[in-house]
C-alpha positions as CSV (number, residue, x, y, z in Angstrom):
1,X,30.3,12.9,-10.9
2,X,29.9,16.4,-12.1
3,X,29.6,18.9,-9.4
4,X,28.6,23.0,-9.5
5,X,29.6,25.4,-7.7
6,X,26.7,26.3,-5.7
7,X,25.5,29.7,-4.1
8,X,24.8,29.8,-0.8
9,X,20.9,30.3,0.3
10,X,20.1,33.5,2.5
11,X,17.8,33.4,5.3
12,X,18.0,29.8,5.9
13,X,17.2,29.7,9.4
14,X,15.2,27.6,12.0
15,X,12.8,28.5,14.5
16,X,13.0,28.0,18.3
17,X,10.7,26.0,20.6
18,X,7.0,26.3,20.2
19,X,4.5,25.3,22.7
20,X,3.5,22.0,22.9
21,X,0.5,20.1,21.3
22,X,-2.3,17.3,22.9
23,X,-0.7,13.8,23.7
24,X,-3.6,11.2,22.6
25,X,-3.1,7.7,24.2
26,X,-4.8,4.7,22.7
27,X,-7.1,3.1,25.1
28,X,-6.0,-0.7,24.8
29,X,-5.2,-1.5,28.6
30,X,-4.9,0.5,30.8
31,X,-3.1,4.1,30.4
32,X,-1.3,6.2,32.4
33,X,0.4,9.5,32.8
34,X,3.3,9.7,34.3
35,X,6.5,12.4,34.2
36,X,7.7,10.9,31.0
37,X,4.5,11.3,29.4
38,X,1.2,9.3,28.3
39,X,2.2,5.2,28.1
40,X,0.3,2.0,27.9
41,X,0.8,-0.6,30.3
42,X,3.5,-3.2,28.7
43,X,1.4,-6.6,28.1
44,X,1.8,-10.2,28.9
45,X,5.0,-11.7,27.2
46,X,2.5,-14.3,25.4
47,X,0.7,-11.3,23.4
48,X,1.6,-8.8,20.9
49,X,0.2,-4.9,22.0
50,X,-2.9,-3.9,20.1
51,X,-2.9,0.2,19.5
52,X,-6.9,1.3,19.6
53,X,-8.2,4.6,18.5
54,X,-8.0,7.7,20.0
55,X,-10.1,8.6,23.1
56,X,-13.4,9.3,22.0
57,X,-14.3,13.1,22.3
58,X,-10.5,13.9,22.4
59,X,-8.9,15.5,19.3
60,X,-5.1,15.9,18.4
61,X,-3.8,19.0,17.7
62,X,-1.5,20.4,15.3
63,X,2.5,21.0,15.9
64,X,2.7,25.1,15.8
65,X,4.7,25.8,13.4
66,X,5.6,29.5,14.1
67,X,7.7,31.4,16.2
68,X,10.8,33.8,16.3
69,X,13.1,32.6,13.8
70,X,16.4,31.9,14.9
71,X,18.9,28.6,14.5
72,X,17.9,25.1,15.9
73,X,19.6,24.5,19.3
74,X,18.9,21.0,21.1
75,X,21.5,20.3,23.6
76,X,20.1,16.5,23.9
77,X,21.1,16.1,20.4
78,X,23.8,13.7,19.7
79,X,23.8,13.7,15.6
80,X,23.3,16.6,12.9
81,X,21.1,16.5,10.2
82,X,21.6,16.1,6.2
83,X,19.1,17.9,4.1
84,X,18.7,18.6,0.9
85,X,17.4,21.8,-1.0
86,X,16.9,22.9,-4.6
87,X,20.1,24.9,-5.4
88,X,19.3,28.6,-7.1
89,X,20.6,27.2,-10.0
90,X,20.2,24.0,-10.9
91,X,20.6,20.5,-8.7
92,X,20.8,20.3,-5.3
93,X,22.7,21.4,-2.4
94,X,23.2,19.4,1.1
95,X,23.2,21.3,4.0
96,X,24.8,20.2,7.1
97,X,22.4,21.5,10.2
98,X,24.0,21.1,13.6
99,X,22.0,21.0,17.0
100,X,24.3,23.5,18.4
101,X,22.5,26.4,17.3
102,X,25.0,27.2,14.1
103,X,24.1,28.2,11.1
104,X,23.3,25.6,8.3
105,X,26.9,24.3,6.8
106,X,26.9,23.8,2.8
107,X,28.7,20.6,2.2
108,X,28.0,20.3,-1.5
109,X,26.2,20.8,-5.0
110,X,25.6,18.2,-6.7
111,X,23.2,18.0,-10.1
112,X,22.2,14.5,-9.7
113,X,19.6,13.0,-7.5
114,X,20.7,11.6,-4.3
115,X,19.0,8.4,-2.5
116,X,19.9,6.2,0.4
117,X,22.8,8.4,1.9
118,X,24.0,7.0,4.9
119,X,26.9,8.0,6.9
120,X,29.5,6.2,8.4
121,X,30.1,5.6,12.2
122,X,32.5,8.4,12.8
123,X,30.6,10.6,10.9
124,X,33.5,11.4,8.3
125,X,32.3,10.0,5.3
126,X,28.7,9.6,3.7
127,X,28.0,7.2,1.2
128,X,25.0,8.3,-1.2
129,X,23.7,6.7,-4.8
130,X,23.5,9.7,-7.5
131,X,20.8,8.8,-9.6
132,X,20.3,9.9,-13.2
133,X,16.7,10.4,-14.6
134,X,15.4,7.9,-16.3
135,X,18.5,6.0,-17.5
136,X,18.8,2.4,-16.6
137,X,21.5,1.5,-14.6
138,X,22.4,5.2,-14.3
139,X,22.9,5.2,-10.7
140,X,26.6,5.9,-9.5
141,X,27.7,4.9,-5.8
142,X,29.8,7.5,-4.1
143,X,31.8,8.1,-1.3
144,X,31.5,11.9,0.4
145,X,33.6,13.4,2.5
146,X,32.1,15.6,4.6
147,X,34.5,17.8,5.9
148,X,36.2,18.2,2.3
149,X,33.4,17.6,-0.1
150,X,35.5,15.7,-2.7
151,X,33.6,13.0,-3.7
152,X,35.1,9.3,-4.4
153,X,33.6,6.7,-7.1
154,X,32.7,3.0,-5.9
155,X,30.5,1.8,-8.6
156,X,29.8,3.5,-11.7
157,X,26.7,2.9,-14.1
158,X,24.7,0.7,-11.6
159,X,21.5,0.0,-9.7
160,X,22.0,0.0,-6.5
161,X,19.4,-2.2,-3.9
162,X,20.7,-1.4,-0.7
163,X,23.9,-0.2,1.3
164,X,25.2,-0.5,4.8
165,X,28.6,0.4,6.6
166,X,30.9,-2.1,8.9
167,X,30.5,-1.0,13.0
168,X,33.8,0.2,12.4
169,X,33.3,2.3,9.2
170,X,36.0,0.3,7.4
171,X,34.0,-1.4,4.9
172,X,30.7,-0.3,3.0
173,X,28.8,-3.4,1.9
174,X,26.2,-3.0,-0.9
175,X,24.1,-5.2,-3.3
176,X,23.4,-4.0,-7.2
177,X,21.0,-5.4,-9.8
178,X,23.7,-6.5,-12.6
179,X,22.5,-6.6,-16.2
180,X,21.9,-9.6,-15.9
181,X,19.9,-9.5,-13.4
182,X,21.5,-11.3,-10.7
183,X,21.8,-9.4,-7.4
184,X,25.6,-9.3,-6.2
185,X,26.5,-8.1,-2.7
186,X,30.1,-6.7,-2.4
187,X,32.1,-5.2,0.2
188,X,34.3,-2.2,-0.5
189,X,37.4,-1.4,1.3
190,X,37.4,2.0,2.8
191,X,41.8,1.5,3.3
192,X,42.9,-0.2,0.0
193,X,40.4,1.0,-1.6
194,X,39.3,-2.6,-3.0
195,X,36.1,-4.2,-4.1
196,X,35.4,-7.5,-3.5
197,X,32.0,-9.9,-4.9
198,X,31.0,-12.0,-1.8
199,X,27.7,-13.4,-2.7
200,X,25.0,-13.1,-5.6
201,X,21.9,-14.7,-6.8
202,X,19.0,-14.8,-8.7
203,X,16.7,-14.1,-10.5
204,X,14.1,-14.6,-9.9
205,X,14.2,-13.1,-6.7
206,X,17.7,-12.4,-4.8
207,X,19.2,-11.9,-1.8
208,X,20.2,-8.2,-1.0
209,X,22.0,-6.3,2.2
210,X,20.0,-5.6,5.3
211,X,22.9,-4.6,7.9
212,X,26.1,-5.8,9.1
213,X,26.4,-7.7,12.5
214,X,29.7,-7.2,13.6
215,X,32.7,-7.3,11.6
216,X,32.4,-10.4,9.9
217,X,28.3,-11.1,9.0
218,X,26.1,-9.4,7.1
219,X,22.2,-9.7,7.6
220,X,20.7,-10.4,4.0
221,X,17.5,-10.6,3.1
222,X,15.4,-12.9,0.4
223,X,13.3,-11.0,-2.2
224,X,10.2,-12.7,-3.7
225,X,10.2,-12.5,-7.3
226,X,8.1,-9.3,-7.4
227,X,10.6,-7.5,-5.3
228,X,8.3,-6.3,-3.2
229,X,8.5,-8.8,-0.4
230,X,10.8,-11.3,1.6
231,X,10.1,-14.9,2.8
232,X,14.2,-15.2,4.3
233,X,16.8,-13.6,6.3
234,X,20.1,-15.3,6.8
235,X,23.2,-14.4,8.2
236,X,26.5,-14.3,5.6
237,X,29.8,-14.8,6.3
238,X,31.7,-12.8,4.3
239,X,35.3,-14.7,4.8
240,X,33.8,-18.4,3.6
241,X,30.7,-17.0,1.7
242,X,28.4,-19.7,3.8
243,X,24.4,-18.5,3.9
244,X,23.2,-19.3,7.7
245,X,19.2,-19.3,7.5
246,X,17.8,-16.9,10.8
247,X,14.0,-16.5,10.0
248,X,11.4,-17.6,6.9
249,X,8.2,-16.6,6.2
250,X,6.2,-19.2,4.2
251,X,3.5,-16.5,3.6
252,X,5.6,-14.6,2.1
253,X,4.6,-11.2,2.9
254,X,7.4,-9.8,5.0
255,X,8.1,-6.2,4.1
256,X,10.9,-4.9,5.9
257,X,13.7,-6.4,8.3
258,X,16.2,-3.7,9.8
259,X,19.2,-4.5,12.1
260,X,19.7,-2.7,14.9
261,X,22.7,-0.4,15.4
262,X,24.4,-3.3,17.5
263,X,23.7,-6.0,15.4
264,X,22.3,-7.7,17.6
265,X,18.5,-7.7,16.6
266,X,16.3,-7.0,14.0
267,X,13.6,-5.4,13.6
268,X,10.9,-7.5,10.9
269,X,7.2,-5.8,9.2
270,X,4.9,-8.2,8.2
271,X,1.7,-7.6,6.8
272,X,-1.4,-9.2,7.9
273,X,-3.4,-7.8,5.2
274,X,-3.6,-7.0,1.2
275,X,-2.6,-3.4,0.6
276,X,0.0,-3.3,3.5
277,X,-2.3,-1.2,5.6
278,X,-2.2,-3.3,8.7
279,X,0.7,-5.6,10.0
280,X,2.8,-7.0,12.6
281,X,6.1,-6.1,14.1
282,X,8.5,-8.7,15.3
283,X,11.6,-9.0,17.4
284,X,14.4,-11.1,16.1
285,X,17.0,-11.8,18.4
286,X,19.8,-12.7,15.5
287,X,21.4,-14.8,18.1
288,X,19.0,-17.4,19.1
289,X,16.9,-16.8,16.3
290,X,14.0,-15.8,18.6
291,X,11.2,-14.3,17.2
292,X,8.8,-12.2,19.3
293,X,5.5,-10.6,18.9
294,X,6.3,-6.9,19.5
295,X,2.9,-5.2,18.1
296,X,0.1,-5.4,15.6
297,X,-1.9,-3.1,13.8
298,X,-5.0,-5.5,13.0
299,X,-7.6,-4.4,10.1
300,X,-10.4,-2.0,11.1
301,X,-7.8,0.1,13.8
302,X,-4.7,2.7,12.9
303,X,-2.5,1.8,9.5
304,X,1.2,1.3,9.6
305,X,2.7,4.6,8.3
306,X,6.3,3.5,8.2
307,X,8.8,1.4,8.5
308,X,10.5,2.0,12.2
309,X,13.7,4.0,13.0
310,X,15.9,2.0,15.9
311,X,17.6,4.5,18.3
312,X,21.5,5.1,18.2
313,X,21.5,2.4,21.6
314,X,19.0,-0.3,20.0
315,X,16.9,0.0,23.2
316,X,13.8,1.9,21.3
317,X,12.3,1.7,17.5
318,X,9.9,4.7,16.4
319,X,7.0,4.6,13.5
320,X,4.1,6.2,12.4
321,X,0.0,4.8,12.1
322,X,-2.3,6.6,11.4
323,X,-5.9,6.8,11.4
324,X,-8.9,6.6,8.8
325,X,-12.6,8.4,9.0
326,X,-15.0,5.9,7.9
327,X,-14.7,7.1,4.2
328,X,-11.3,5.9,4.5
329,X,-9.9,9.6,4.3
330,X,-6.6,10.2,6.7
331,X,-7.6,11.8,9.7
332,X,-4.9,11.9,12.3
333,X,-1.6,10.5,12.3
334,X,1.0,9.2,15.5
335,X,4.5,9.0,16.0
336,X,4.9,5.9,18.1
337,X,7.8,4.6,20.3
338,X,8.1,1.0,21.1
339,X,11.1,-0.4,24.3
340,X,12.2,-3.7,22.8
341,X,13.5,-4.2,25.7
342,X,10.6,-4.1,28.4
343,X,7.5,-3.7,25.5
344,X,6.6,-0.6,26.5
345,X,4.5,1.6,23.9
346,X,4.8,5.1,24.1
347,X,2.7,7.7,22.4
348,X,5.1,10.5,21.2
349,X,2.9,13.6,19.7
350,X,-0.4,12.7,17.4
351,X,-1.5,15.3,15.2
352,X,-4.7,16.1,13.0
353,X,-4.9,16.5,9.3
354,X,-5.4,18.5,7.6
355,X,-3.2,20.7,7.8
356,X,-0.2,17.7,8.8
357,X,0.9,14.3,8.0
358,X,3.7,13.4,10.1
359,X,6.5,10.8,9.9
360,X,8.8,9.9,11.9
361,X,12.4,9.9,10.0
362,X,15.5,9.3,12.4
363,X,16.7,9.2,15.7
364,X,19.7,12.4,17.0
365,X,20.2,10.8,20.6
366,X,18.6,8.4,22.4
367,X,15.6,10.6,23.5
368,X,15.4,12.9,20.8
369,X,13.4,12.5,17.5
370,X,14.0,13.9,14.1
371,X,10.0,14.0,12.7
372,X,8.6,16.0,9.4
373,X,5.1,17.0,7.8
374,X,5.5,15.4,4.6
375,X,2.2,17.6,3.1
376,X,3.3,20.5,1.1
377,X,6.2,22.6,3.2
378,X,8.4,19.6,4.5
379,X,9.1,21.4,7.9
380,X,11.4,18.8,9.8
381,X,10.9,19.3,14.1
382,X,12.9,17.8,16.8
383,X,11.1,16.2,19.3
384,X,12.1,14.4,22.8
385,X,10.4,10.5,23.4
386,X,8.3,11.2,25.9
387,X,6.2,14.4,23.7
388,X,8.5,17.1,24.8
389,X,10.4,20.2,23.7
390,X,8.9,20.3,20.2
391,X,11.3,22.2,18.1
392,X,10.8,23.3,14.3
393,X,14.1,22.8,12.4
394,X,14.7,23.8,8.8
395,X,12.4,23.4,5.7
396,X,13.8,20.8,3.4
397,X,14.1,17.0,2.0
398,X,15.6,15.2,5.6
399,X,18.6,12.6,3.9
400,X,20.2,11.0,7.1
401,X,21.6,11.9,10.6
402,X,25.3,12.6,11.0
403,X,27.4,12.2,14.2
């Protein structure tokens, strides 16, 4: 990959803690607020939890966005964050921003476009796909240090569907679209340095990586020929190559399924309705291949924003909805925090729009959120579970969490 030598940006700094904003509960069953903030009630184990609208006559407020500018400091922070920002020249740099209150580290330039960067367990290596513009099968997949910033080629000239390291951060798996178009899932060696093919097929359809559950399975998923949606998961061995078959959807119109950072659930989306504005959210338990109603966002209520985040200890998964005026115009959106453990739904922050859109992007700890307003200034805030110690970050394009 060709790299620059980039210039480093003054006056990027962060602000300190602002002042809270409004906490709006949904009013499905009954609602209480307690130390850790406003929570619903967990329901019965036979029924999914239904989020309702806002309390009538009760308006969210807007996440201040000023204050004295100084460097982020969260001392519940576990993880830094990788951003990105246009360099003064050309490209992009990635910053490194640390909870500790440093300032912003420049790990490198790059010219190329840089999508699903994800970082390995010990936090010593990222792996990242560099994208060229508009050139089939111009995608390259790298391997960054991040202390050294030398980059390391795994697949050149390739389009890259997904990517996912080993708990131990030996291997990277990863599934490309070949030429051919067949999607192959292989798994490179982070010590010898090898590649090896452990399972393709299509098209139409394919199956591609969805997360690795211990050493020795990976979690793959089963695209529809569109691409857009799944009907399987199943559970690969990747010594004997033998497909084990851990949920189906006849329908056909699962979105998403994400394993959590244990590997021993997953997380699955499905829609309930045409446009992908109202669905469901299951528990998989990847063990028994129980499937549990978690929550459901049925038509006429709040949208599903996006796709949920799981916390660094797989107890907690955060997502955004977001609610309509009756011309179907945005007009509030909610960060969301759902136990998987005891069902309990917790509203994080809610805020109005205009002015902001928020999304919730990745967990730093266990009770601290990484959240942006992806409208026009792309301010990233850290934020604790239960609504607390709002904190604007840094301005720029959020690419993953680093420990």
């Amino acid at each position: 990959m060709k790299l620059r030598s980039p210039k480093l940006i003054s006056g990027l700094f962060v602000t300190a803690a602002v002042v809270g904003c409004s906490i709006v509960p949904g009013t499905n069953g009954e609602v209480t607020e307690t130390a850790e903030g406003w929570r619903t009630q967990p329901p019965s184990m036979q029924s999914p939890t239904q989020i309702a609208p806002p309390v009538a006559g009760q308006s969210p407020s807007a996440i201040p966005t000023l204050g004295p500018e100084t460097r982020w400091s969260e001392s519940a922070a576990e993880y830094s964050v990788l951003i990105e920002l246009p360099s003064p020249e050309q490209g992009h740099d990635l910053y490194l921003v640390s909870p500790r209150g440093e300032s912003p580290k420049l790990v490198i330039g790059l010219e190329r476009t840089i999508v699903q960067p994800v970082s390995s367990p010990d936090g010593n290596w990222l792996a990242l796909v560099a994208v060229e513009e508009g050139v089939l099968y111009g995608e390259n997949l790298e391997l960054l240090s991040v202390e050294g910033g030398l980059l390391t080629d795994v697949v050149r000239d390739a389009a890259i569907l997904s990517l996912a390291w080993s708990p131990t951060g030996r291997s990277l798996g990863y599934t490309e679209i070949l030429q051919s178009g067949v999607q192959q899932t292989s798994i490179y060696d982070l010590v010898t340095g090898e590649t090896r093919a452990i399972f393709s097929g299509g098209p139409p359809g394919g199956w591609g990586l969805s997360g690795w559950v211990g050493e020795d399975r990976l979690l793959l998923t089963h695209f529809l020929g569109g691409g857009l949606f799944y009907d399987q998961a199943a559970l690969l061995d990747v010594d004997t190559g033998m497909l084990d078959s851990v949920y189906e959807d006849e329908s056909g119109q699962t979105g998403w399924i994400g394993v959590s950072p244990n590997g021993r659930l997953a997380i699955v989306v499905k829609w309930t309705s045409a446009g992908a504005l109202y669905a469901d959210l299951l528990l998989l338990d990847l063990s028994t291949r129980d499937l549990t109603p978690l929550a459901e966002f049925a038509v006429g209520g709040p949208t599903f924003g996006t796709i949920p985040v799981w916390s660094p200890g797989s107890e907690q998964v955060a997502f955004t909805v977001s609610d309509r005026a009756p011309d179907g115009t945005l007009s509030a959106s909610r960060v969301l925090s759902l136990n998987v453990t005891n069902r309990v739904l917790s509203v994080i922050v809610e805020v109005a729009y205009p002015p902001m859109l928020i999304r919730s992007l990745a967990w730093v700890s266990d009770t601290v959120l990484v959240v942006n307003n992806y409208g026009a200034d792309q301010v990233l805030y850290s934020i604790h579970s239960d609504g607390s110690a709002q904190k604007r970050m840094v301005s720029g394009r959020f690419l993953t969490t680093i420990p």
